[in-house]
MIVEX-65909 format. One record per residue: residue in one letter; x, y, z of N, C-alpha, C in turn; residue number from 0. Coordinates in steps of 0.001 Angstrom, whole numbers. Example, Ala and Ser with C-alpha at 12.3 -4.5 7.8 and 13.67 -1.06 7.14 Angstrom:
<atoms>
ATOM   type       nc1       nc2       nc3      cac1      cac2      cac3       cc1       cc2       cc3   seq
ATOM      A     13190     -5690      7800     12300     -4500      7800     13200     -3300      7800     0
ATOM      S     12850     -2250      7080     13670     -1060      7140     12900        30      7870     1
</atoms>
This chain:
<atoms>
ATOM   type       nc1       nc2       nc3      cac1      cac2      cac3       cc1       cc2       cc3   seq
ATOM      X      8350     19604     25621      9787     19618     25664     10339     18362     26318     0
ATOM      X      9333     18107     27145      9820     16896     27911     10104     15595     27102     1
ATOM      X      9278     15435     26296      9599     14484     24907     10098     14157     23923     2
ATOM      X     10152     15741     23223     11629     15577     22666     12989     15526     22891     3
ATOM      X     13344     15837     24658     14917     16214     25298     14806     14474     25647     4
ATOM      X     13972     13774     25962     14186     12144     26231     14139     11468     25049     5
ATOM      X     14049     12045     24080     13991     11027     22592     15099     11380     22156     6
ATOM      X     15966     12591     22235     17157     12951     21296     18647     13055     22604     7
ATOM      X     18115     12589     24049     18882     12218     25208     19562     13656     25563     8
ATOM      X     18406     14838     25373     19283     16011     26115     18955     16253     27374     9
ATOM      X     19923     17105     28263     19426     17317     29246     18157     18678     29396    10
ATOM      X     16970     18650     30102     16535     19875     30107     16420     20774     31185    11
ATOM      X     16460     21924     30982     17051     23106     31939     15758     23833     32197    12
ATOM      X     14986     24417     33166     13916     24936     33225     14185     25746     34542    13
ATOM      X     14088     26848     33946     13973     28254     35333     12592     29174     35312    14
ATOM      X     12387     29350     36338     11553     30243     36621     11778     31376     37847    15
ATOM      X     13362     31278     37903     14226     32148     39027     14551     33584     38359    16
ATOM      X     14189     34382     38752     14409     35966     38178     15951     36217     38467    17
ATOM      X     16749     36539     37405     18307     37062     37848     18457     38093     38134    18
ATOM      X     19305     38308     39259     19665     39810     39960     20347     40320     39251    19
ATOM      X     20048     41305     38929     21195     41940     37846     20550     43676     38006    20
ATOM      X     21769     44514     38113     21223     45624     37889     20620     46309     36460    21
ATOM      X     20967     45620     35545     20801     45812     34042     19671     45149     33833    22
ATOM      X     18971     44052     34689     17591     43519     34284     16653     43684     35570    23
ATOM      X     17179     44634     36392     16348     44888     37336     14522     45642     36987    24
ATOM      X     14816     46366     35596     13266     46710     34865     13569     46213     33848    25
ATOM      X     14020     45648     33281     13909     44574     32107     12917     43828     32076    26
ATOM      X     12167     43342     30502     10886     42357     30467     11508     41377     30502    27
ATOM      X     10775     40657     31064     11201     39190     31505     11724     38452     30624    28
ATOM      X     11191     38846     29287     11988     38032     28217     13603     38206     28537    29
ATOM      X     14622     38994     28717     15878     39528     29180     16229     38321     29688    30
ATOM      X     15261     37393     30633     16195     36576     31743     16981     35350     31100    31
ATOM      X     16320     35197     29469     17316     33933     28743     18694     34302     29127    32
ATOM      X     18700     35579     28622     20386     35548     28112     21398     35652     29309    33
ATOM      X     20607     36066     31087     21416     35494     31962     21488     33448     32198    34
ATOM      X     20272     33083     31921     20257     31769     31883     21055     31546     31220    35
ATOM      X     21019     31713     29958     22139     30470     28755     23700     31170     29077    36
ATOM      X     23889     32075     29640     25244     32237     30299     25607     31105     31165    37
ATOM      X     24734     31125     32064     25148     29995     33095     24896     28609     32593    38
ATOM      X     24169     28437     31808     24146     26775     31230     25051     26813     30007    39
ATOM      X     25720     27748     29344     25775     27119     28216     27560     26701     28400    40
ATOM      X     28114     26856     29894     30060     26444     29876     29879     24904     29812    41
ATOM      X     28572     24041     30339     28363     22633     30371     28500     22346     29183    42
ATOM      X     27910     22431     28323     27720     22324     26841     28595     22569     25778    43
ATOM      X     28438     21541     24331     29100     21953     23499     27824     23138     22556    44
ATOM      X     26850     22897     22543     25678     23825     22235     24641     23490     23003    45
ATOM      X     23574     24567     22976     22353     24341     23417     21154     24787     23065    46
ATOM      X     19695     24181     23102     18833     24717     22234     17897     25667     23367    47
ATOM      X     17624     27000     22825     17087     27544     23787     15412     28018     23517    48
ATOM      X     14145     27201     24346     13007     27305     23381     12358     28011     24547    49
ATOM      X     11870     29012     24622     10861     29891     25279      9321     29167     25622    50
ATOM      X      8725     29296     27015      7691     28345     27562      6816     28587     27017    51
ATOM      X      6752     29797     26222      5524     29375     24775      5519     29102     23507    52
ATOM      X      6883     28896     23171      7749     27594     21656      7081     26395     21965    53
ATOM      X      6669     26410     20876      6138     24680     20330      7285     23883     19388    54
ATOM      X      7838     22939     19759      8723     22056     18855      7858     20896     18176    55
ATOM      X      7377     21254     17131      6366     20827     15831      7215     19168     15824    56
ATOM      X      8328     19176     14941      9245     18093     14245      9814     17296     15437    57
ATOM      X      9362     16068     16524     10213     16042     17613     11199     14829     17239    58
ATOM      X     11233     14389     15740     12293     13966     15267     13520     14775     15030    59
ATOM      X     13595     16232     14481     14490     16728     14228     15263     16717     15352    60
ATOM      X     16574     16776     14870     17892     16400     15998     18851     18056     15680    61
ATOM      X     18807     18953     16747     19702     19942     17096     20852     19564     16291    62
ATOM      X     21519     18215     16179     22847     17868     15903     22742     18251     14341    63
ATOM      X     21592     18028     13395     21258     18370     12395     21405     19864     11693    64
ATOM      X     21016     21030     12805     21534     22047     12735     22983     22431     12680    65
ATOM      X     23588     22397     13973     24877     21973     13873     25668     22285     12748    66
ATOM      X     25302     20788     12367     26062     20500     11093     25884     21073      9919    67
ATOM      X     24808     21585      9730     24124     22357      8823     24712     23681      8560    68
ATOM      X     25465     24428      9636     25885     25792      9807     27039     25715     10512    69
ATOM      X     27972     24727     10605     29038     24647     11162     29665     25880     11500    70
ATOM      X     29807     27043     10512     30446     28497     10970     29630     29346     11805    71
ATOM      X     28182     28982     11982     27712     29489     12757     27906     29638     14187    72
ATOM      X     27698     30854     14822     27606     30529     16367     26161     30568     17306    73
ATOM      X     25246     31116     16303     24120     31687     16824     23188     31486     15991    74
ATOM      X     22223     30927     16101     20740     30261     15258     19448     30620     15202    75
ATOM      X     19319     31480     15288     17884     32187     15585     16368     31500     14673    76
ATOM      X     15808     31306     15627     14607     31146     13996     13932     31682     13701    77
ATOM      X     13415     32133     12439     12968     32768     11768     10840     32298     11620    78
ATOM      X     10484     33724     11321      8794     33569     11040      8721     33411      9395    79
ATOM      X      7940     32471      8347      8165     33044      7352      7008     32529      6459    80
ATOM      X      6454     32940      5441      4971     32413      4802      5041     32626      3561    81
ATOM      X      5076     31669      2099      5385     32008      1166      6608     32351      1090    82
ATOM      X      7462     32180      1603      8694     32674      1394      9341     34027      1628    83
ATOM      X      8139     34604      2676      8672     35884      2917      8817     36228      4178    84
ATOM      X      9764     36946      5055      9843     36783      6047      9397     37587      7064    85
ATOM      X      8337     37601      7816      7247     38359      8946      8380     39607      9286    86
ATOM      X      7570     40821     10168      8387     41358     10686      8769     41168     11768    87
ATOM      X      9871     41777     12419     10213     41008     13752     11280     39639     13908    88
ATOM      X     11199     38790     12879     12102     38105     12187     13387     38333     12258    89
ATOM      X     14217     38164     12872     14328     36830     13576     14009     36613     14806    90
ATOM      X     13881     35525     15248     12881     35406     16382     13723     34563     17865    91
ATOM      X     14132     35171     18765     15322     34672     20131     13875     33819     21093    92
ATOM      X     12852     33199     20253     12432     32624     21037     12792     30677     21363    93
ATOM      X     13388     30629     20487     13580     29701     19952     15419     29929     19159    94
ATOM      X     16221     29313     19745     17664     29327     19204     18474     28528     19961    95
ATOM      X     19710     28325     18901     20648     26975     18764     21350     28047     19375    96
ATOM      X     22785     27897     20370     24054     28429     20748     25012     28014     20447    97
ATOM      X     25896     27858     20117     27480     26966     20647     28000     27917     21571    98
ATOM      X     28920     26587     22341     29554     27813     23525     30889     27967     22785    99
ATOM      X     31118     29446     22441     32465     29740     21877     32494     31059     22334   100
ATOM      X     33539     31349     22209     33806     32585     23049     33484     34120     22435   101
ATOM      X     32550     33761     21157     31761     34890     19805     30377     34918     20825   102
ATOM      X     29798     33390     21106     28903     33322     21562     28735     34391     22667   103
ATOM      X     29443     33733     23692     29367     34062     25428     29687     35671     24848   104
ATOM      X     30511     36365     24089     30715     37925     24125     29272     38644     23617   105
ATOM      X     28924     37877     22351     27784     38567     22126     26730     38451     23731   106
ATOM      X     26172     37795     23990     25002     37465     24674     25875     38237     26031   107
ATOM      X     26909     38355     26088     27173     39112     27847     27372     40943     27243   108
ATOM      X     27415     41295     25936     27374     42516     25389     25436     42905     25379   109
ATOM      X     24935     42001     25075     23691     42291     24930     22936     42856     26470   110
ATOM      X     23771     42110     27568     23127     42922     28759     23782     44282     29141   111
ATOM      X     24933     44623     28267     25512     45798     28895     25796     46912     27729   112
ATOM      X     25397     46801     26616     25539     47293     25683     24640     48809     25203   113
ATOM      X     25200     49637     25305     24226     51242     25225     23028     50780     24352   114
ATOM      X     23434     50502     22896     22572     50105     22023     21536     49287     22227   115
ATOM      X     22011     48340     23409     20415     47764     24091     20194     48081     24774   116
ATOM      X     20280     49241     25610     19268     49588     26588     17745     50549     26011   117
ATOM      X     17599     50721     24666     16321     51081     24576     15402     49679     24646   118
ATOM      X     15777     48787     24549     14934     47555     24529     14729     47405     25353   119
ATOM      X     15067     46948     26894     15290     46714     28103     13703     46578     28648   120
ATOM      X     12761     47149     28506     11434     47221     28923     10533     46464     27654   121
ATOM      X     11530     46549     26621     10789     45152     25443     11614     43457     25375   122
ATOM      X     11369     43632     24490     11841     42089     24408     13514     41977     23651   123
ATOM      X     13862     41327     24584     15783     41061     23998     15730     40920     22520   124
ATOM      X     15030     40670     21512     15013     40157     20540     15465     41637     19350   125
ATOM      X     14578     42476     20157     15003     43556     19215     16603     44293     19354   126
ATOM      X     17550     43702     20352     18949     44270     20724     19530     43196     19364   127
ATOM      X     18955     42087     19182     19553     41802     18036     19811     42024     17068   128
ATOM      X     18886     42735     16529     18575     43780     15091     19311     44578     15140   129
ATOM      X     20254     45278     16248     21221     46134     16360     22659     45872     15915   130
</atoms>
């Protein structure tokens, strides 16, 4: 990560601080992005969010490329896929683009308080998305 955030001039953000939260107090650790990119993402016009076991393959590709690519988008998830078909589990919050807009910040601050995700809470945030 360190190589591609100095080749494409981003800044990089790295926590390993557990957030207090009563809603992620038994939460799997995966949970702690979506207090992180709360707090990083008011700096930002977007941000790329890659999990410490995401590999970034292409370290030419430029985030800004996305972007532009999905302009109506607010939220980028990436996807598993082989032959053209797509794994289960798909889509994948290990790895995702944000913009900070105010679709963004509601979804991701609904996802910690939201009935519908609290069966996940002891799995991985990824499946509150599918909801």
């Amino acid at each position: 990560m360190c190589a591609y955030c100095k080749r494409h001039g981003y800044d990089r953000w790295v926590s390993s601080e557990r957030r207090n939260s009563t809603v992620l107090d038994k939460a799997g650790i995966t949970w702690q992005k979506i207090p992180l990119i709360l707090e990083v993402l008011p700096h930002y016009e977007a941000i790329l969010h890659v999990d410490d076991d995401s590999v970034i393959n292409h370290l030419e590709f430029a985030v800004e490329k996305l972007l532009e690519a999905y302009p109506d988008r607010h939220i980028l998830l990436s996807a598993v896929e082989r032959n053209g078909r797509r794994f289960q589990g798909s889509p994948k919050t290990s790895t995702m683009v944000v913009r900070n807009t105010p679709f963004t910040r509601a979804v991701l601050s609904n996802m910690l308080t939201a009935p519908t995700c609290a069966p996940y809470r002891n799995m991985s945030e990824a499946g509150c998305c599918h909801e």
